[in-house]
N, C-alpha and C positions, 0 to 999 in steps of 0.2 A: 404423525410420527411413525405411526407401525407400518404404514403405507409407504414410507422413504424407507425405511431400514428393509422393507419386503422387496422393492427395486433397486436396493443397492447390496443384497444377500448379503448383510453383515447382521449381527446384536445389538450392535452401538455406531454411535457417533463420536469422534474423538471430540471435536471442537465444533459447535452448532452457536451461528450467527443471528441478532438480531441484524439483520441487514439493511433493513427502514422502518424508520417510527413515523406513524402517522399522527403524533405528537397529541392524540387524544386520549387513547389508551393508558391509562393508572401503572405505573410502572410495577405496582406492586403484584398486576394483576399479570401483567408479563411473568416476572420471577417466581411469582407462585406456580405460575403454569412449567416453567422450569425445576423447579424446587421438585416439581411430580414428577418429571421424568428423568430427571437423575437420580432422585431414590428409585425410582422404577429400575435403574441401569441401563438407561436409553439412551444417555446421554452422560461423557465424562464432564464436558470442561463446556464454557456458554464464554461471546465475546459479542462485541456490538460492531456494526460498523452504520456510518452515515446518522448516528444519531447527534443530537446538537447537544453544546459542550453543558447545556446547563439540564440535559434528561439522562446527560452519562451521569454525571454528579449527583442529580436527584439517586438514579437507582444505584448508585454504591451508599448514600445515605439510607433510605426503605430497606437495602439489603443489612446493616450492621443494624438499625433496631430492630428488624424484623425476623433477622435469624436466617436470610435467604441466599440464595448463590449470587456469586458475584463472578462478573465480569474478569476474566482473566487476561484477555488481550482488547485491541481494537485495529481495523481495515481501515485507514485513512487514504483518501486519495491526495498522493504526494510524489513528487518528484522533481526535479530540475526546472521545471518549469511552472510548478504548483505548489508552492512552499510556504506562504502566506497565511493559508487557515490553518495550517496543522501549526507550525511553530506560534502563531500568534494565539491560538485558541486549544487548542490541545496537550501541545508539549508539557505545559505544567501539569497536566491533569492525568499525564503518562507514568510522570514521576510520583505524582503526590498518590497513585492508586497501584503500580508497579505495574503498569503492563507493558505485555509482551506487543509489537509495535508488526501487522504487514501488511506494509505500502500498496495500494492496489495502483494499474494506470502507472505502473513503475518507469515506462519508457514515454510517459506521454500519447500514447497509442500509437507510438511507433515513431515519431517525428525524434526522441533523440536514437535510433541509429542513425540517422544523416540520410535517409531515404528519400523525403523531402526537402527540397531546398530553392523550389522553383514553383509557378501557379502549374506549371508542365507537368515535374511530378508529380501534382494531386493526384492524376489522372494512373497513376501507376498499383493504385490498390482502392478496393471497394471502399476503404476505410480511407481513403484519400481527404476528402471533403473536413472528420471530423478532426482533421491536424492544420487546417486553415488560419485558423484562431491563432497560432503558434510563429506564422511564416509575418515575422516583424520581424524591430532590429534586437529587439530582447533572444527573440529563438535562432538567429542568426548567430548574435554574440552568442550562445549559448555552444551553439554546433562547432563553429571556432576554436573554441576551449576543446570543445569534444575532440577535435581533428588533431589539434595539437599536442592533446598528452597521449589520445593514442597514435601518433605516429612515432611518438619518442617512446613509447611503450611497447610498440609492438602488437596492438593487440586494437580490436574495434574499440567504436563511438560507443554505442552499445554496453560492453563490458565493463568501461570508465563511468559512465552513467550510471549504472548498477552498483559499483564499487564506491562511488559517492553516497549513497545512500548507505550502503555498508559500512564506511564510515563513521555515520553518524551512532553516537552510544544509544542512543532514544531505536533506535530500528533493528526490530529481529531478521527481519529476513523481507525482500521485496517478493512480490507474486509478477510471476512472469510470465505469458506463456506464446510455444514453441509450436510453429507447422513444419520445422524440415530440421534434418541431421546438424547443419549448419547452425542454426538457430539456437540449437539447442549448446552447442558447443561454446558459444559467445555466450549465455549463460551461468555455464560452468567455469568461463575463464575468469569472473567477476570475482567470486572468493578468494580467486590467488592473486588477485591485484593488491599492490600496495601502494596506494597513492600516498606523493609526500606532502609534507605541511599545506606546499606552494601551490600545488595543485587544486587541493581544496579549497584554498584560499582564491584563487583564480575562477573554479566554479563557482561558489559563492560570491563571487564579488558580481559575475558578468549575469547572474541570476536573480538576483535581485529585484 
Protein backbone atom coordinates (compact mmCIF):
# COMPACT_ATOMS: atom_id res chain seq x y z
CA UNK A 1 0.00 0.00 0.00
CA UNK A 2 2.71 2.54 0.91
CA UNK A 3 4.46 1.50 -2.19
CA UNK A 4 1.19 2.51 -4.47
CA UNK A 5 0.42 5.64 -2.83
CA UNK A 6 4.43 6.46 -3.12
CA UNK A 7 3.94 5.96 -7.18
CA UNK A 8 0.79 7.54 -7.37
CA UNK A 9 2.27 10.76 -5.11
CA UNK A 10 -0.96 11.02 -3.27
CA UNK A 11 -2.03 10.20 0.94
CA UNK A 12 -4.88 8.18 -0.07
CA UNK A 13 -6.97 6.09 -2.20
CA UNK A 14 -10.41 7.26 -2.70
CA UNK A 15 -12.00 3.81 -3.62
CA UNK A 16 -9.45 0.54 -3.43
CA UNK A 17 -10.75 -2.78 -5.14
CA UNK A 18 -10.74 -6.20 -4.32
CA UNK A 19 -10.51 -7.04 -7.88
CA UNK A 20 -10.14 -11.04 -7.76
CA UNK A 21 -10.70 -13.63 -5.07
CA UNK A 22 -8.85 -16.51 -5.31
CA UNK A 23 -11.80 -17.77 -3.42
CA UNK A 24 -9.39 -19.34 -0.61
CA UNK A 25 -8.65 -16.56 1.46
CA UNK A 26 -10.95 -15.99 4.79
CA UNK A 27 -12.86 -12.96 3.96
CA UNK A 28 -12.28 -11.89 7.20
CA UNK A 29 -8.73 -11.89 6.71
CA UNK A 30 -9.23 -9.48 3.56
CA UNK A 31 -11.29 -6.91 5.62
CA UNK A 32 -9.16 -7.05 8.55
CA UNK A 33 -6.33 -6.18 6.28
CA UNK A 34 -8.56 -3.33 5.19
CA UNK A 35 -10.04 -2.31 8.46
CA UNK A 36 -5.93 -1.24 9.03
CA UNK A 37 -5.52 0.82 6.41
CA UNK A 38 -8.33 2.78 6.53
CA UNK A 39 -7.94 3.63 10.05
CA UNK A 40 -4.30 4.18 8.97
CA UNK A 41 -6.10 6.93 6.32
CA UNK A 42 -4.73 4.85 3.45
CA UNK A 43 -7.64 4.25 2.19
CA UNK A 44 -11.35 5.99 2.07
CA UNK A 45 -13.87 3.68 0.75
CA UNK A 46 -13.11 -0.48 -0.41
CA UNK A 47 -15.47 -2.14 -3.27
CA UNK A 48 -15.14 -5.57 -4.84
CA UNK A 49 -15.16 -6.56 -8.22
CA UNK A 50 -15.15 -10.23 -9.91
CA UNK A 51 -15.98 -11.78 -6.69
CA UNK A 52 -18.76 -14.51 -6.73
CA UNK A 53 -22.13 -13.60 -5.51
CA UNK A 54 -21.98 -15.95 -2.55
CA UNK A 55 -18.13 -14.45 -1.04
CA UNK A 56 -19.89 -10.75 -1.83
CA UNK A 57 -22.51 -11.90 0.62
CA UNK A 58 -20.41 -13.94 2.91
CA UNK A 59 -18.16 -10.53 3.42
CA UNK A 60 -20.95 -7.94 4.02
CA UNK A 61 -22.14 -10.85 6.62
CA UNK A 62 -18.15 -11.10 8.56
CA UNK A 63 -18.31 -7.36 8.10
CA UNK A 64 -21.74 -6.47 10.44
CA UNK A 65 -20.71 -9.19 13.03
CA UNK A 66 -17.33 -8.32 13.11
CA UNK A 67 -17.39 -4.53 13.11
CA UNK A 68 -15.41 -4.37 9.62
CA UNK A 69 -15.60 -2.20 6.41
CA UNK A 70 -17.83 -2.93 3.96
CA UNK A 71 -17.99 -2.84 0.51
CA UNK A 72 -19.47 0.27 -0.91
CA UNK A 73 -19.72 -0.36 -4.56
CA UNK A 74 -19.00 -3.30 -7.14
CA UNK A 75 -17.15 -3.57 -11.08
CA UNK A 76 -19.48 -5.91 -12.79
CA UNK A 77 -18.78 -6.88 -16.20
CA UNK A 78 -21.92 -5.85 -18.05
CA UNK A 79 -23.25 -4.39 -20.92
CA UNK A 80 -25.53 -4.88 -23.98
CA UNK A 81 -24.32 -7.85 -24.87
CA UNK A 82 -23.45 -9.38 -21.22
CA UNK A 83 -26.43 -9.03 -19.07
CA UNK A 84 -27.03 -12.53 -17.88
CA UNK A 85 -24.79 -12.62 -14.65
CA UNK A 86 -25.17 -9.43 -13.32
CA UNK A 87 -29.04 -9.29 -13.54
CA UNK A 88 -29.44 -12.97 -12.75
CA UNK A 89 -26.89 -13.15 -9.85
CA UNK A 90 -26.03 -9.70 -8.67
CA UNK A 91 -28.86 -7.15 -9.14
CA UNK A 92 -30.53 -8.45 -6.02
CA UNK A 93 -27.52 -8.31 -4.09
CA UNK A 94 -26.98 -4.41 -5.31
CA UNK A 95 -30.15 -3.58 -3.95
CA UNK A 96 -30.21 -5.65 -0.75
CA UNK A 97 -26.54 -4.09 0.24
CA UNK A 98 -26.91 -0.53 -1.56
CA UNK A 99 -24.24 -0.42 -3.82
CA UNK A 100 -23.00 1.91 -5.98
CA UNK A 101 -22.96 -0.10 -9.54
CA UNK A 102 -19.48 0.52 -12.38
CA UNK A 103 -19.94 -1.49 -15.41
CA UNK A 104 -16.57 -2.52 -16.54
CA UNK A 105 -16.24 -3.85 -20.53
CA UNK A 106 -19.08 -1.13 -20.93
CA UNK A 107 -18.89 -1.27 -24.95
CA UNK A 108 -18.12 -4.91 -25.06
CA UNK A 109 -14.53 -4.15 -25.96
CA UNK A 110 -15.50 -2.02 -28.55
CA UNK A 111 -17.88 -4.18 -30.72
CA UNK A 112 -21.01 -2.00 -29.62
CA UNK A 113 -19.73 1.21 -31.52
CA UNK A 114 -20.41 -0.71 -34.82
CA UNK A 115 -16.62 -0.92 -35.63
CA UNK A 116 -17.09 -4.60 -36.11
CA UNK A 117 -19.49 -6.07 -38.27
CA UNK A 118 -17.68 -8.34 -40.63
CA UNK A 119 -14.69 -11.32 -40.12
CA UNK A 120 -12.83 -8.25 -42.38
CA UNK A 121 -13.21 -5.88 -39.65
CA UNK A 122 -11.59 -8.03 -36.96
CA UNK A 123 -8.62 -7.13 -38.68
CA UNK A 124 -9.07 -3.33 -38.02
CA UNK A 125 -7.61 -3.25 -34.34
CA UNK A 126 -5.17 -5.34 -32.16
CA UNK A 127 -8.31 -6.01 -30.11
CA UNK A 128 -10.10 -7.27 -33.20
CA UNK A 129 -10.00 -11.00 -32.35
CA UNK A 130 -11.47 -10.51 -28.67
CA UNK A 131 -14.90 -9.13 -30.18
CA UNK A 132 -15.37 -12.40 -32.36
CA UNK A 133 -17.39 -14.11 -29.76
CA UNK A 134 -20.06 -11.19 -30.34
CA UNK A 135 -20.17 -11.19 -34.58
CA UNK A 136 -23.62 -13.59 -34.36
CA UNK A 137 -27.15 -12.94 -35.01
CA UNK A 138 -27.58 -11.75 -31.32
CA UNK A 139 -24.65 -8.90 -31.87
CA UNK A 140 -26.02 -8.18 -35.11
CA UNK A 141 -29.61 -7.54 -33.79
CA UNK A 142 -27.88 -5.75 -31.23
CA UNK A 143 -25.87 -3.26 -33.71
CA UNK A 144 -29.22 -2.70 -35.60
CA UNK A 145 -31.02 -1.33 -32.68
CA UNK A 146 -27.72 0.65 -32.24
CA UNK A 147 -27.94 2.18 -35.76
CA UNK A 148 -31.37 2.86 -35.63
CA UNK A 149 -31.88 4.94 -32.54
CA UNK A 150 -28.81 6.76 -33.12
CA UNK A 151 -29.52 7.73 -36.41
CA UNK A 152 -32.96 9.23 -35.22
CA UNK A 153 -30.89 10.54 -32.51
CA UNK A 154 -28.37 12.14 -34.07
CA UNK A 155 -25.57 11.03 -32.20
CA UNK A 156 -23.27 7.51 -32.33
CA UNK A 157 -23.78 3.60 -31.61
CA UNK A 158 -21.64 4.14 -28.93
CA UNK A 159 -23.33 7.07 -26.96
CA UNK A 160 -26.92 4.96 -27.13
CA UNK A 161 -25.00 1.98 -25.77
CA UNK A 162 -23.73 3.85 -22.91
CA UNK A 163 -27.02 5.59 -22.25
CA UNK A 164 -28.75 2.24 -21.87
CA UNK A 165 -26.74 1.42 -19.27
CA UNK A 166 -27.44 4.85 -17.77
CA UNK A 167 -30.74 4.02 -17.91
CA UNK A 168 -30.88 1.40 -15.85
CA UNK A 169 -31.58 2.66 -11.83
CA UNK A 170 -28.96 -0.38 -10.52
CA UNK A 171 -25.75 1.58 -12.51
CA UNK A 172 -23.70 4.40 -11.35
CA UNK A 173 -21.76 5.21 -13.78
CA UNK A 174 -20.04 2.77 -16.89
CA UNK A 175 -16.13 2.90 -17.10
CA UNK A 176 -15.04 3.81 -20.39
CA UNK A 177 -11.98 4.45 -21.84
CA UNK A 178 -10.83 6.91 -24.62
CA UNK A 179 -7.54 7.01 -27.10
CA UNK A 180 -8.58 10.23 -29.27
CA UNK A 181 -10.36 13.68 -28.97
CA UNK A 182 -13.39 11.99 -30.72
CA UNK A 183 -13.73 9.25 -28.47
CA UNK A 184 -13.85 10.85 -25.85
CA UNK A 185 -16.69 13.30 -27.01
CA UNK A 186 -19.11 10.12 -27.70
CA UNK A 187 -18.57 9.54 -24.15
CA UNK A 188 -19.73 12.65 -22.97
CA UNK A 189 -22.55 12.76 -25.37
CA UNK A 190 -24.07 9.62 -23.42
CA UNK A 191 -25.26 11.53 -20.22
CA UNK A 192 -27.21 13.94 -22.37
CA UNK A 193 -29.10 11.26 -24.10
CA UNK A 194 -32.45 10.51 -23.27
CA UNK A 195 -33.74 7.42 -24.48
CA UNK A 196 -37.43 6.77 -24.60
CA UNK A 197 -39.53 3.99 -23.01
CA UNK A 198 -39.40 2.35 -26.81
CA UNK A 199 -35.89 2.40 -27.14
CA UNK A 200 -35.02 0.55 -24.13
CA UNK A 201 -37.53 -1.61 -24.78
CA UNK A 202 -36.07 -2.48 -28.29
CA UNK A 203 -32.54 -2.86 -26.76
CA UNK A 204 -33.68 -5.06 -24.35
CA UNK A 205 -35.76 -7.10 -26.13
CA UNK A 206 -33.05 -7.76 -29.25
CA UNK A 207 -30.36 -8.44 -26.21
CA UNK A 208 -31.45 -10.88 -24.74
Amino acid sequence: MDQSLARLQTDYIDLYYTHFDDQKTPVEETLEAYDEIIKAGKVRYIAASNLSPERLKESFEVAEKNNLPKYVALQPHYNLLEREKFESQYADLVKEYDLSVFTYWSLAAGFLTGKYRNEDDLKKSARGEGVRKYLNEKGLNVLKALDEISARLETTQASVALAWLLANPLVTAPIVSATSESQLKTLFAAPKLKLSSEDVELLNKVSQ
